[in-house]
LUMTORVEX-363010 format. One record per residue: z, y, x of N, C-alpha, C in turn. Coordinates in steps of 0.2 Angstrom, whole numbers. Example, Ala and Ser with C-alpha at 12.3 -4.5 7.8 and 13.67 -1.06 7.14 Angstrom:
BEGIN
{{39,-28,66},{39,-22,62},{39,-16,66}}
{{35,-11,64},{36,-5,68},{39,0,64}}
***
This chain:
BEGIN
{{669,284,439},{662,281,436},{657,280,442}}
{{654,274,442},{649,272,447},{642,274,447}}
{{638,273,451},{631,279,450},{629,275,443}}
{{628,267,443},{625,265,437},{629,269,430}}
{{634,269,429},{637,272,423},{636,279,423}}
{{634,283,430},{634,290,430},{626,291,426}}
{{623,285,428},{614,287,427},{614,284,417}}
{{617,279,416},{620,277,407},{620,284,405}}
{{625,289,406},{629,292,403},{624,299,400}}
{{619,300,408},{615,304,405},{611,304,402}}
{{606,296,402},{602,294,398},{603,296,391}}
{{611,293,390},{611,295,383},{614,300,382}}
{{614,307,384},{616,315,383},{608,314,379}}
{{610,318,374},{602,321,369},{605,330,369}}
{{600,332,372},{600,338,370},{595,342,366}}
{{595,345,362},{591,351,359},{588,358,360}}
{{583,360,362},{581,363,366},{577,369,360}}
{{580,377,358},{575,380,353},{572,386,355}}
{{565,385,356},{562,391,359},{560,388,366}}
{{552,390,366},{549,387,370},{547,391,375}}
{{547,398,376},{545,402,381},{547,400,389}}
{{547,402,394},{547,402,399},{555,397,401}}
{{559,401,397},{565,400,399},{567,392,393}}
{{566,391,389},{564,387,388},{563,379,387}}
{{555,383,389},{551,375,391},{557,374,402}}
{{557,378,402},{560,378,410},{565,372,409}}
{{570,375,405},{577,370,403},{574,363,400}}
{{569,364,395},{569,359,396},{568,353,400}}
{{562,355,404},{561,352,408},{563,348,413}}
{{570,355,416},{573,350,420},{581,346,416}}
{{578,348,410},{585,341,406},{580,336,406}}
{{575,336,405},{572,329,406},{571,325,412}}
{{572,330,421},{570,327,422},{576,326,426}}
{{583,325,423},{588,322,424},{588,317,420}}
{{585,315,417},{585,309,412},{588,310,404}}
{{587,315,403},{593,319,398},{585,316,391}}
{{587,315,385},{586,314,380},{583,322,376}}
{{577,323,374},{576,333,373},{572,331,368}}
{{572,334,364},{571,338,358},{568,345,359}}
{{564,346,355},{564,355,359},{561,356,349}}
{{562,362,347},{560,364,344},{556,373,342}}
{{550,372,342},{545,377,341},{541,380,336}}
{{542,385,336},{536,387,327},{529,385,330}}
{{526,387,338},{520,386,341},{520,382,345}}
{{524,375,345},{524,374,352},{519,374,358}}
{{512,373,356},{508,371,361},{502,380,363}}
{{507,384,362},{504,391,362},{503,394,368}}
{{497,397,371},{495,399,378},{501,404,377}}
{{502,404,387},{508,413,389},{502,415,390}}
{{503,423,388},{494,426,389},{500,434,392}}
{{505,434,390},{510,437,396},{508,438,403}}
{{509,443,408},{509,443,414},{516,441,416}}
{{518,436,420},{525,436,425},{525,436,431}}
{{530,439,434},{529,439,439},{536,439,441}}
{{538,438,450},{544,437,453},{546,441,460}}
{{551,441,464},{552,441,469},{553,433,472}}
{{549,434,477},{550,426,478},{554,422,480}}
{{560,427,484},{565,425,486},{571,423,480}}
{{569,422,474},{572,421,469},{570,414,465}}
{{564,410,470},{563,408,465},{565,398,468}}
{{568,394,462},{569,387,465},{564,385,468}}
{{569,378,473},{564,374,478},{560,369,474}}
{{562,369,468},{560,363,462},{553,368,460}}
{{552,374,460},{546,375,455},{539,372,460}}
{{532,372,457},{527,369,459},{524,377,463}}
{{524,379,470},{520,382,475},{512,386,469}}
{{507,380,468},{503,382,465},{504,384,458}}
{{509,388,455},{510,391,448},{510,401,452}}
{{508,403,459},{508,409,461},{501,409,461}}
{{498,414,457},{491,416,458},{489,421,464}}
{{495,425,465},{494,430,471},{500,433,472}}
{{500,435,479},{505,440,479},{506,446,485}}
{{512,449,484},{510,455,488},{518,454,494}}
{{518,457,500},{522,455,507},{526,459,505}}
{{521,467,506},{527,472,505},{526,476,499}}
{{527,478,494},{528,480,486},{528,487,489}}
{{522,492,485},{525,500,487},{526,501,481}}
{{530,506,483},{534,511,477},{533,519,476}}
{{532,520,473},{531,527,473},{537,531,470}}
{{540,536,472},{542,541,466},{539,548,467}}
{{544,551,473},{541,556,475},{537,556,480}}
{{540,552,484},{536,548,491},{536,540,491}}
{{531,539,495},{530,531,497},{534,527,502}}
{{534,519,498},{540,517,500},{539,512,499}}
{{539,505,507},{535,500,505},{542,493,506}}
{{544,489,500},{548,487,500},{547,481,504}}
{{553,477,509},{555,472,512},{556,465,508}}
{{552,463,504},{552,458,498},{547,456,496}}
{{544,450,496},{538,446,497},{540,446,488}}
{{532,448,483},{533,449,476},{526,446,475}}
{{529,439,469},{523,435,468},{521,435,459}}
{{518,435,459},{512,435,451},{509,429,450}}
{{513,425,443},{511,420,442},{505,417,439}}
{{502,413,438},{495,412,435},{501,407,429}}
{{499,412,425},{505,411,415},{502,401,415}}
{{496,401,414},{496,394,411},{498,389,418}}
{{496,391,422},{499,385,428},{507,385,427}}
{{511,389,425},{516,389,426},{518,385,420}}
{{516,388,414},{517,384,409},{516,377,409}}
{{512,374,412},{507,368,412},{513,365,416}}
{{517,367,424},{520,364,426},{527,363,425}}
{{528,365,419},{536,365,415},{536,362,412}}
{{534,352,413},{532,348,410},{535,344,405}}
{{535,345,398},{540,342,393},{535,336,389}}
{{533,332,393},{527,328,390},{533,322,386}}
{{537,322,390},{542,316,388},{547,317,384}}
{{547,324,381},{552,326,374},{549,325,368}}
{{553,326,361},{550,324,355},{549,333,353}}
{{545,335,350},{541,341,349},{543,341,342}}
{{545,347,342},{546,345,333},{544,355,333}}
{{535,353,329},{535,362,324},{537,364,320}}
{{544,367,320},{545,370,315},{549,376,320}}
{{555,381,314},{559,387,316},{567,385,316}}
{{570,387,323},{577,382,320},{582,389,318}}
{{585,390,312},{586,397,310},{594,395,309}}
{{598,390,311},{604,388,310},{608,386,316}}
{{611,387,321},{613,383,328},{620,383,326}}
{{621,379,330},{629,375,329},{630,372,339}}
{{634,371,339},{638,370,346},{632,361,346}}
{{630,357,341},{629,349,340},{623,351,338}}
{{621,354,330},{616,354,327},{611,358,327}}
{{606,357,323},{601,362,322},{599,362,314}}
{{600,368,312},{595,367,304},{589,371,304}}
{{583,369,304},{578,371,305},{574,374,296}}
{{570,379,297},{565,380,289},{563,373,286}}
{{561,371,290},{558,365,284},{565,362,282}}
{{570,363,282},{576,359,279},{579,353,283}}
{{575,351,291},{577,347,295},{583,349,297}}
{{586,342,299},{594,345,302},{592,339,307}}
{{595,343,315},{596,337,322},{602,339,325}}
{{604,334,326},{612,332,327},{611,331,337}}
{{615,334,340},{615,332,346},{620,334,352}}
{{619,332,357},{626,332,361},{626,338,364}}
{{623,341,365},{620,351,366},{615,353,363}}
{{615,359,363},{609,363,360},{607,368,363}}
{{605,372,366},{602,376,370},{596,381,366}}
{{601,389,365},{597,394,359},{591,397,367}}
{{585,396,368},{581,399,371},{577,405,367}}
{{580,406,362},{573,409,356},{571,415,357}}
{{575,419,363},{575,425,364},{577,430,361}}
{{578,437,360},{579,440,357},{575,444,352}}
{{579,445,346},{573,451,340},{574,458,341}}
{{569,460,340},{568,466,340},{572,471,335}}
{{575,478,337},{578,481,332},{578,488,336}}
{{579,492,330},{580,500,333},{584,503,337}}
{{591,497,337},{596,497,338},{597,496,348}}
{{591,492,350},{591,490,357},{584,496,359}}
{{585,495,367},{582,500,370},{577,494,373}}
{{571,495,372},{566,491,375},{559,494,381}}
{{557,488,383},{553,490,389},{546,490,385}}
{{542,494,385},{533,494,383},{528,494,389}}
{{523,490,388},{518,494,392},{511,492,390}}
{{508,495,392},{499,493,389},{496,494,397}}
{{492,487,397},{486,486,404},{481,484,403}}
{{477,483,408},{471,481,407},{467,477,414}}
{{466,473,413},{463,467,419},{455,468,420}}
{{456,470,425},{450,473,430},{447,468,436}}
{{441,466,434},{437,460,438},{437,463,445}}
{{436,457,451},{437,461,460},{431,466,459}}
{{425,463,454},{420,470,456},{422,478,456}}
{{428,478,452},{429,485,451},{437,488,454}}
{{440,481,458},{447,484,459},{446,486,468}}
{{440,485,470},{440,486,477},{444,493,480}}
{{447,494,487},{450,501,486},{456,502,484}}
{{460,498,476},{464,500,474},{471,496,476}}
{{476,501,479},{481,498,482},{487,496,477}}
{{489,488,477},{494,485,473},{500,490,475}}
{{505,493,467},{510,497,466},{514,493,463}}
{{522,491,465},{527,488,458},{527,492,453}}
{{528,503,458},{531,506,453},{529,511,456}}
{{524,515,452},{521,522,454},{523,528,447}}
{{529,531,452},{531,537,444},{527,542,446}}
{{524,543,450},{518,549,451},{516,555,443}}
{{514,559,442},{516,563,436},{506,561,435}}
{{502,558,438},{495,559,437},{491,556,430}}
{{497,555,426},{496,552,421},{495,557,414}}
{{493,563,417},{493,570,412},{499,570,408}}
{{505,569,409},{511,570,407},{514,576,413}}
{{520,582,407},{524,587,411},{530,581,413}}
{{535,585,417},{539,584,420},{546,583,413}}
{{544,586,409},{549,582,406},{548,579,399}}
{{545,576,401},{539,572,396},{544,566,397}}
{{547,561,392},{546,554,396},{544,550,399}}
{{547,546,404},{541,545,412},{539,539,408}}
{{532,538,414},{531,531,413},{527,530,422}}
{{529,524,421},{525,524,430},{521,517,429}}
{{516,516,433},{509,514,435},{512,505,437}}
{{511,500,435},{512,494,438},{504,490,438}}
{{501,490,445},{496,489,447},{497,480,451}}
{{495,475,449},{497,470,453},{491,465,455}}
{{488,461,458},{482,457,459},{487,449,455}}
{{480,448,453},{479,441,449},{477,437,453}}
{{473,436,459},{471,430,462},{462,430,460}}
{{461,428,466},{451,430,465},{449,439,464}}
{{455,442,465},{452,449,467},{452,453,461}}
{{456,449,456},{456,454,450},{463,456,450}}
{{465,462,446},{470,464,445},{471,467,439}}
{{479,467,438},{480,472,432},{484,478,431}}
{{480,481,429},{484,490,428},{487,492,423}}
{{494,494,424},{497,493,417},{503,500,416}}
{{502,503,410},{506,510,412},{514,507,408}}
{{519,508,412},{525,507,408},{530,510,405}}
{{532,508,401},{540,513,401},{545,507,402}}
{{549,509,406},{553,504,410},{559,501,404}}
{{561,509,401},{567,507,395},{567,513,392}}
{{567,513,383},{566,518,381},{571,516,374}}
{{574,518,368},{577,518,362},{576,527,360}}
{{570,526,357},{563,522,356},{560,521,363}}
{{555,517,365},{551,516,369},{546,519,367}}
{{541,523,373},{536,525,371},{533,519,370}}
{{527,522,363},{524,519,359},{515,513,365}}
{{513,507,362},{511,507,366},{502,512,365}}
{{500,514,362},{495,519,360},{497,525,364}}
{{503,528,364},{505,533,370},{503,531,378}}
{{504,524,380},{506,523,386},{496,522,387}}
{{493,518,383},{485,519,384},{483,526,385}}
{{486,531,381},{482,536,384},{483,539,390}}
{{489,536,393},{492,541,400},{489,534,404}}
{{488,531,403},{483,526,407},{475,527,410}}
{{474,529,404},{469,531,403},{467,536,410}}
{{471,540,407},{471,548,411},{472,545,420}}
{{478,542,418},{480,541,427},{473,538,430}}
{{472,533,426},{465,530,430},{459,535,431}}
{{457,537,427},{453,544,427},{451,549,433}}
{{458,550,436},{463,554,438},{462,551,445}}
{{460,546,448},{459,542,451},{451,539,455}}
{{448,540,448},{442,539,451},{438,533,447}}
{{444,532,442},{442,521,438},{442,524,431}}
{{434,524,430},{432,523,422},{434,516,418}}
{{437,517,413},{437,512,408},{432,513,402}}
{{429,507,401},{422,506,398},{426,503,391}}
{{431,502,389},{433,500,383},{431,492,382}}
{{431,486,386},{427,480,386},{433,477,389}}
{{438,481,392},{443,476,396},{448,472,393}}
{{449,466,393},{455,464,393},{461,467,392}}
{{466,466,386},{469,472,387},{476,467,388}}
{{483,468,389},{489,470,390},{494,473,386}}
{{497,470,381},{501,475,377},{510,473,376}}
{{512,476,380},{519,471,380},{525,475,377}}
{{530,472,373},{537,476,370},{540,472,368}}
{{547,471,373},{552,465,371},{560,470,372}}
{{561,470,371},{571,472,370},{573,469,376}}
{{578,474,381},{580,473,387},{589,472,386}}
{{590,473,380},{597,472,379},{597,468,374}}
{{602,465,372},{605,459,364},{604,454,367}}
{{604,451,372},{608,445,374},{615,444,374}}
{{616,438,372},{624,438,373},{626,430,377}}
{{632,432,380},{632,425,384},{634,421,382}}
{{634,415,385},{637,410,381},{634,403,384}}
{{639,396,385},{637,392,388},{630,387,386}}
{{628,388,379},{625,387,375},{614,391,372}}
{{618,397,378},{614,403,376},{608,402,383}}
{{602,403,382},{599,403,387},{592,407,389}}
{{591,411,394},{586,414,395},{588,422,391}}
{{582,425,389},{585,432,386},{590,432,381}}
{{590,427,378},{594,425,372},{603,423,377}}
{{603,422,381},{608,422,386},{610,428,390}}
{{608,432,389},{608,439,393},{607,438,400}}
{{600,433,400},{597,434,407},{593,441,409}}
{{592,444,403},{586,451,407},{591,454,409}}
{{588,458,413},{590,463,416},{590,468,413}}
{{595,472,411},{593,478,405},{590,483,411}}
{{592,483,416},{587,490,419},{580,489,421}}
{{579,482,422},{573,481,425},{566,476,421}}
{{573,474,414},{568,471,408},{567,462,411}}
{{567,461,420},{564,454,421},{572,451,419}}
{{568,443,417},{572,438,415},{569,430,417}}
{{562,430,419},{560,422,420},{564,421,425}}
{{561,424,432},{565,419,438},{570,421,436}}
{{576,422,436},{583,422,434},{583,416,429}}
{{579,413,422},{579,408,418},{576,402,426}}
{{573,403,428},{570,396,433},{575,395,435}}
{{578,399,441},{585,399,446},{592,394,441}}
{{590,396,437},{596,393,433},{594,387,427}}
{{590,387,428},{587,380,423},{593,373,426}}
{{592,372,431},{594,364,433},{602,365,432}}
{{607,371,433},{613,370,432},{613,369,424}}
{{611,372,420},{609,372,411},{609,365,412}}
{{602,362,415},{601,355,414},{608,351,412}}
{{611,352,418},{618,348,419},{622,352,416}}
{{623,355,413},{628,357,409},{635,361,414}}
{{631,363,418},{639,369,423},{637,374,419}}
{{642,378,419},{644,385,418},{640,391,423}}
{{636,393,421},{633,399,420},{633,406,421}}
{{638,409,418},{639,414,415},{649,413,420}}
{{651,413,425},{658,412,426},{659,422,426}}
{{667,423,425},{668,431,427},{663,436,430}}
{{662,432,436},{657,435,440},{651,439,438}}
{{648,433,435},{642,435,430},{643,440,425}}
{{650,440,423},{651,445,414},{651,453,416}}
{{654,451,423},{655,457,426},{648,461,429}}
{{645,457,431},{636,461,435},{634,462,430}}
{{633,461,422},{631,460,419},{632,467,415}}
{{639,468,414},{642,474,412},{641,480,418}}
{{641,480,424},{639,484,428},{629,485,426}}
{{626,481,425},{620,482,424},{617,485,417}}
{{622,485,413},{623,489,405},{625,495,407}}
{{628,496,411},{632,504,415},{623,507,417}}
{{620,504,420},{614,508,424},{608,508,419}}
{{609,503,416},{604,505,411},{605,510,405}}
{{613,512,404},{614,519,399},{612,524,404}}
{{613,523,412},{612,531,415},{606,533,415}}
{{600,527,416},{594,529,416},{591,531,409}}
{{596,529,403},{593,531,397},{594,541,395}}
{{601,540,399},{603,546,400},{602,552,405}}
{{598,548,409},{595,555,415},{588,558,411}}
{{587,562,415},{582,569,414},{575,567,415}}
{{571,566,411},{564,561,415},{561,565,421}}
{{563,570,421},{560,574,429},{564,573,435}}
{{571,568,435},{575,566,440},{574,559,440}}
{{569,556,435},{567,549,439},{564,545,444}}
{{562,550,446},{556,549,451},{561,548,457}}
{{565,555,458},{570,555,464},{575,549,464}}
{{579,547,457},{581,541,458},{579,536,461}}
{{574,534,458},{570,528,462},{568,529,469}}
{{568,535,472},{566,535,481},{573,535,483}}
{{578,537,479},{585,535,482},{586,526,481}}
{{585,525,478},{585,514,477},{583,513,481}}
{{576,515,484},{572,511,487},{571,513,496}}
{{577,518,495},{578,520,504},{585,513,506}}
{{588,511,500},{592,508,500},{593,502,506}}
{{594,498,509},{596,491,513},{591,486,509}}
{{587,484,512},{584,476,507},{590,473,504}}
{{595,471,507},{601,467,503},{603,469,498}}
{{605,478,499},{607,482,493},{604,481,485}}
{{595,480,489},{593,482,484},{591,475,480}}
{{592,470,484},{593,464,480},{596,461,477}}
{{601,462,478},{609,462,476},{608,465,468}}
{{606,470,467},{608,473,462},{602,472,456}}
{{595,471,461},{591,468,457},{589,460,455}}
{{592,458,457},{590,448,458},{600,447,457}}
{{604,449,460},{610,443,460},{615,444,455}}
{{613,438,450},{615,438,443},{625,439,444}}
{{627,436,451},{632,433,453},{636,435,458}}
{{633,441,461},{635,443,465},{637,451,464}}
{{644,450,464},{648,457,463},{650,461,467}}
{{652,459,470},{654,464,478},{647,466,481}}
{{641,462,480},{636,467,480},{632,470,477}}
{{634,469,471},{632,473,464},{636,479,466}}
{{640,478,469},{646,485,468},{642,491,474}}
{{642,487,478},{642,488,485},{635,493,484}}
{{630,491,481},{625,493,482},{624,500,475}}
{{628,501,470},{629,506,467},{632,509,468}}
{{638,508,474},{643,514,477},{636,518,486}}
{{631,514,484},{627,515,492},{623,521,489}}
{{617,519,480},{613,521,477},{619,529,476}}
{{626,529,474},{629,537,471},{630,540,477}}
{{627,539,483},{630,542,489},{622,544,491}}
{{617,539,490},{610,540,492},{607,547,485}}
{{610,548,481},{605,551,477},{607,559,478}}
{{604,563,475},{606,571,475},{612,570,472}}
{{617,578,474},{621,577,470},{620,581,462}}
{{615,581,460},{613,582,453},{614,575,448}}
{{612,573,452},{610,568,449},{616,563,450}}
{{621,565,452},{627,561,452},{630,558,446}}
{{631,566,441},{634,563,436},{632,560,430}}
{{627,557,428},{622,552,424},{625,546,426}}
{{625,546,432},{628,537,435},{634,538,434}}
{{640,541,436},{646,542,433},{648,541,425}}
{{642,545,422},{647,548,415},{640,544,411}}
{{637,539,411},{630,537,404},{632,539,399}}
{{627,542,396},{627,541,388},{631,534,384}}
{{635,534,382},{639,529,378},{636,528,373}}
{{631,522,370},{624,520,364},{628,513,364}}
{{626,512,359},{630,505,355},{623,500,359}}
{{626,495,362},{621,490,363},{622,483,362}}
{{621,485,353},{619,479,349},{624,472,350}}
{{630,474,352},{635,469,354},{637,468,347}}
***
């Protein structure tokens, strides 16, 4: 086939795009901007991200637009028991700029809910049916009691009042009037761009999740605790999505693809990085993948399963880890031997108390 027949063939590929979030509108865009025929279909599609996202930078394509980062941090500290400043430039995105330049101006928009998928078609609530040569389920995943999910509540603090305060990915510090065997939650502190920032208290993965009313109070306290009054006036931050129920599939994309991470909750840059192969239609998800995926289901039962006053230690053992290690096992969707490699480093780095939770996890049905 000659480039002119290769350039034919994609024009007329029509693909189907359902669920417009990050991952998404991502796909779509770069199927359009292979020339690919898109459809996208939304209950809201024109709805602000009012979401915080954010990334490693080193994860993110040559294709996204530079100005969709509002700020970012070189070295990322960490707190558990002691301080720990990671080797990995982490960027925070400015939501609307990002949305804005995930540009679907030239697909057909269609509001409604698609509540029916087929390998070709789509049956939507209003009774519409679209017929197509792919379909791509972006819709994310729903919530159930059945999934172990990430919570957190924060609050966006103007530069007048963030001065002094040092940007944290992850502070398990107990300053949050919480005992030691309390369920943890640690502190995600990051800058917005113009000197503001957001302070947010989380629980990383919980079946139940703390509630976010729980997480406001031990926010509350931390900050307190620290010297930063809150006047009830701020912008608040309220987040709870399901870190597991993805399932794979060539078809499946973004959270609804089991792109999150079940122990760390992210899932955009992993949706960006992989948007333009979606676009084209390669495979995604090869052994490789099934397999990091299922080692990362292993880590997410052991954390559900350790003792909340042994979280702090595990994370200063991750984080004493090799930068490679720890990006391997945190960013590489596809990378086995280092997925491996860096959990056989993590059962050698940690106390041996704490060995057998990563050995032996809690066995909990994950929504498969």
């Amino acid at each position: 086939m000659d480039v002119t027949q290769q350039a034919a063939a994609a024009v007329s590929e029509r693909v189907v795009v359902c669920g417009l979030g990050p991952a998404g509108r991502a796909v779509a865009s770069r199927c359009l901007a292979r020339g690919l025929t898109v459809t996208v279909v939304d209950p809201v599609p024109a709805r602000h991200w009012t979401a915080t996202y954010a990334a490693w930078a080193d994860e993110l394509p040559d294709w996204l637009d530079p100005a969709v980062v509002a700020a970012s941090i070189e070295r990322p500290v960490v707190w558990g028991r002691r301080r720990h400043e990671v080797d990995r430039r982490y960027v925070v995105f400015d939501s609307e700029r990002l949305r804005a330049s995930l540009d679907i101006d030239a697909a057909t928009v269609l509001t409604d809910r698609a509540i029916e998928l087929g390998r070709d078609s789509v049956v939507c609530a209003s009774g519409t049916v679209l017929t197509a040569d792919r379909v791509i389920d972006a819709r994310g995943v729903a919530r159930s009691p059945a999934l172990a999910e990430q919570t957190a509540y924060g609050v966006f603090l103007g530069p007048e009042r963030t001065e002094g305060i040092e940007p944290v990915f992850m502070d398990w510090r107990r300053d949050n009037g919480t005992k030691d065997d309390a369920p943890p939650s640690f502190l995600y502190a990051v800058p917005l761009g113009g000197g503001a920032m957001l302070l947010e208290e989380t629980c990383l993965a919980g079946r139940p999740a703390l509630s976010t009313g729980e997480l406001r109070d031990r926010l509350i306290h931390r900050l307190r605790s620290r010297g930063i009054e809150l006047d009830g006036d701020e912008t608040v931050e309220r987040v709870r999505f399901p870190v597991q129920g993805g399932h794979h599939g060539r078809h499946r994309f973004g959270a609804a693809g089991g792109f999150t991470h079940p122990a760390t909750g992210y899932s955009v840059a992993a949706a960006l990085a992989a948007a333009d192969a979606v676009a084209a239609d390669s495979p995604v998800h090869p052994l490789r993948t099934r397999a990091v995926a299922e080692l990362r289901a292993a880590g997410l039962r052991a954390l559900l399963a350790m003792p909340p006053h042994d979280v702090p230690e595990f994370f200063d053992a991750f984080f004493t880890l090799p930068t490679a290690r720890q990006r391997a096992y945190l960013s590489g969707r596809s990378d086995l031997s280092g997925t491996l490699a860096a959990m056989g480093s993590l059962f050698t780095a940690v106390p041996p108390r704490l060995r057998r939770p990563l050995v032996l996890p809690a066995r909990v049905d994950e929504g498969r």
